[in-house]
C-alpha positions as CSV (number, residue, x, y, z in Angstrom):
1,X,0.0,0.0,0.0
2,X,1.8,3.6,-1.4
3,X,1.8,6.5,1.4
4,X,-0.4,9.4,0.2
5,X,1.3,12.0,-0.1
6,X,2.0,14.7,2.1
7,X,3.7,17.9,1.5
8,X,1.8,20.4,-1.6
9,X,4.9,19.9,-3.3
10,X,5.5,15.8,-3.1
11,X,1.5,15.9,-4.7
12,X,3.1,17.9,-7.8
13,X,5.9,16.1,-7.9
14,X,3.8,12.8,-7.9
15,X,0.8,14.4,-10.5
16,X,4.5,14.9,-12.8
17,X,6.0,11.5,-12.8
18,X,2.2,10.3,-13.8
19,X,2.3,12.2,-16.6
20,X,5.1,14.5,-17.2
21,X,4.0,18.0,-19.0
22,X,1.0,19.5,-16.9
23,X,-0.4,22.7,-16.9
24,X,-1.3,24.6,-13.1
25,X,-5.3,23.7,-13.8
26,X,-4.1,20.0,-14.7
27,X,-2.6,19.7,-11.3
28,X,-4.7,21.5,-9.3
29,X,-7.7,19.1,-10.5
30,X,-5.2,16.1,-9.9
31,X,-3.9,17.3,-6.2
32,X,-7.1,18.9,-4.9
33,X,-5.4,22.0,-4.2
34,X,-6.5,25.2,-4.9
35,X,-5.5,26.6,-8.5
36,X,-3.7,30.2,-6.6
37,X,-1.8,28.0,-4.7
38,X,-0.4,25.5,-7.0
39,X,0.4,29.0,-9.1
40,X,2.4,29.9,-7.1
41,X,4.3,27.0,-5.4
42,X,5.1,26.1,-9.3
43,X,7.1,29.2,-9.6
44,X,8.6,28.5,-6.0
45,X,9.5,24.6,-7.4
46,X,10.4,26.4,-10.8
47,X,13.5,28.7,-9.2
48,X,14.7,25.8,-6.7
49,X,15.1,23.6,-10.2
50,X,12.5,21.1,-9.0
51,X,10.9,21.2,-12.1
52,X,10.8,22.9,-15.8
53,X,8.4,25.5,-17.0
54,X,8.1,25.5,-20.3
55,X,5.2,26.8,-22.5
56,X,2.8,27.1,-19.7
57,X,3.2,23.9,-18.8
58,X,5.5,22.6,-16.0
59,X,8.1,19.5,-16.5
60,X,10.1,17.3,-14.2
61,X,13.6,18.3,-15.0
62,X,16.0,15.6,-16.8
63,X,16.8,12.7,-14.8
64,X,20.3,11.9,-15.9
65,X,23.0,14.3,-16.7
66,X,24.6,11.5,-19.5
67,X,21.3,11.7,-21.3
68,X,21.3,15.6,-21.3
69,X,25.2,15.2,-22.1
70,X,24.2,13.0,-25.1
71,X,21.4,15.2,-26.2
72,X,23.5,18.0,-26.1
73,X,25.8,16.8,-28.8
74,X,23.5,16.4,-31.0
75,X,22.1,19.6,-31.1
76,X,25.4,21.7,-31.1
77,X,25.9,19.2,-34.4
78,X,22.3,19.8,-35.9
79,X,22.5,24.0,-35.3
80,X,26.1,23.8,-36.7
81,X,25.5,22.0,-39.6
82,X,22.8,24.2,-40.4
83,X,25.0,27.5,-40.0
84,X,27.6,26.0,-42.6
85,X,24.8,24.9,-44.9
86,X,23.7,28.6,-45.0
87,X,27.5,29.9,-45.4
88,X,28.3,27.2,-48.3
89,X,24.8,29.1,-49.9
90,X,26.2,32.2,-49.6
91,X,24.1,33.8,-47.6
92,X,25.6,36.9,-45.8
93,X,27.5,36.3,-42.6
94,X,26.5,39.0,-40.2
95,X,22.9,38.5,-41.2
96,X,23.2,34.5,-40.0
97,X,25.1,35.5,-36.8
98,X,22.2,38.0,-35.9
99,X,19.3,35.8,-37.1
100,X,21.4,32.9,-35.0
101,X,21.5,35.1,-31.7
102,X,18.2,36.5,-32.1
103,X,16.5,32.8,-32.4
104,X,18.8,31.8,-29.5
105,X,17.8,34.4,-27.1
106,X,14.0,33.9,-28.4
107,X,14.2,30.5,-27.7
108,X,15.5,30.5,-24.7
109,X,12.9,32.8,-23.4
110,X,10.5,31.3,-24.5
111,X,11.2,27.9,-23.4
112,X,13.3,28.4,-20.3
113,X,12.0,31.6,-19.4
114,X,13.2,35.4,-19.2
115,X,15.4,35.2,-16.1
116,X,16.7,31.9,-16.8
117,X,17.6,32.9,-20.3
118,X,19.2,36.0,-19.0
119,X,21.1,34.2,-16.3
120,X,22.7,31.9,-19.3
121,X,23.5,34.9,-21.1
122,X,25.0,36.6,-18.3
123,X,27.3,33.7,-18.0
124,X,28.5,33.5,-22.3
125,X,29.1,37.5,-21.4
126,X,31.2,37.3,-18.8
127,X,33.4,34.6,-21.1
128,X,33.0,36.3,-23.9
129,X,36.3,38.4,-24.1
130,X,38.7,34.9,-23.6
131,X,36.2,33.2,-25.6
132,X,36.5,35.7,-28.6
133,X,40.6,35.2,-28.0
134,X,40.2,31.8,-28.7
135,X,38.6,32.0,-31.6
136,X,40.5,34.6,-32.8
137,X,43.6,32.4,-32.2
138,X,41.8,29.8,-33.7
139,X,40.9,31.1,-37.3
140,X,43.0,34.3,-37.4
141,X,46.4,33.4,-36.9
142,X,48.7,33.2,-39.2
143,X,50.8,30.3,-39.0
């Protein structure tokens, strides 16, 4: 026999692993709670890491760092490929870079959130200088 339950936030965490991807009404109908309430402890859950918002919906984050590791990978090689299929068809290289940023910060936004999406940001800017070195050393150098 499975324990009910007790904390507001083991109840979301539960209504989650039943099916992943719920919106605030979904689990308020599932827990019982009251729909204000769940509001808000989802944001609380949401900056602690607990779980994901994404499109008004909330998601347990990932459960294994390899799988996020392997994902990753893949879609650094799927967004790179696509950038050097757009150079190779001449398209103009400051226009790619800005469209690239723009649909990176947009994204990230939009799925992660403003002040997650700032926070990441925040971090490539404070690398940015040693990062642009690199790359400059990288590409520019004459041998």
């Amino acid at each position: 026999m499975s324990r009910r339950p007790k904390t507001s936030r083991e109840q979301v965490l539960t209504v989650l692993r039943k099916r992943d991807g719920r919106t605030p009404i979904e689990i308020a109908d599932a827990t019982g709670l009251e729909h204000d309430n769940v509001r808000q402890l989802l944001r609380r859950m949401a900056r602690a890491s607990e779980i994901t918002p994404r499109h008004g919906s909330y998601f347990l984050p990932a459960r294994d760092d390899y799988a996020r590791e392997e994902n990753s990978h893949h879609v650094v090689g799927a967004v790179s490929a696509c950038l050097k299929r757009l150079e190779r068809e001449n398209f103009d290289r400051l226009v790619i870079g800005q469209a690239a940023l723009n649909e990176a910060i947009d994204f990230m936004a939009r799925t992660l959130g403003t002040a997650m999406a700032r926070t990441q940001f925040q971090k490539v800017g404070a690398n940015l200088d040693k990062v642009l070195a690199d790359l400059e050393e990288q590409y520019w150098s004459k041998e």
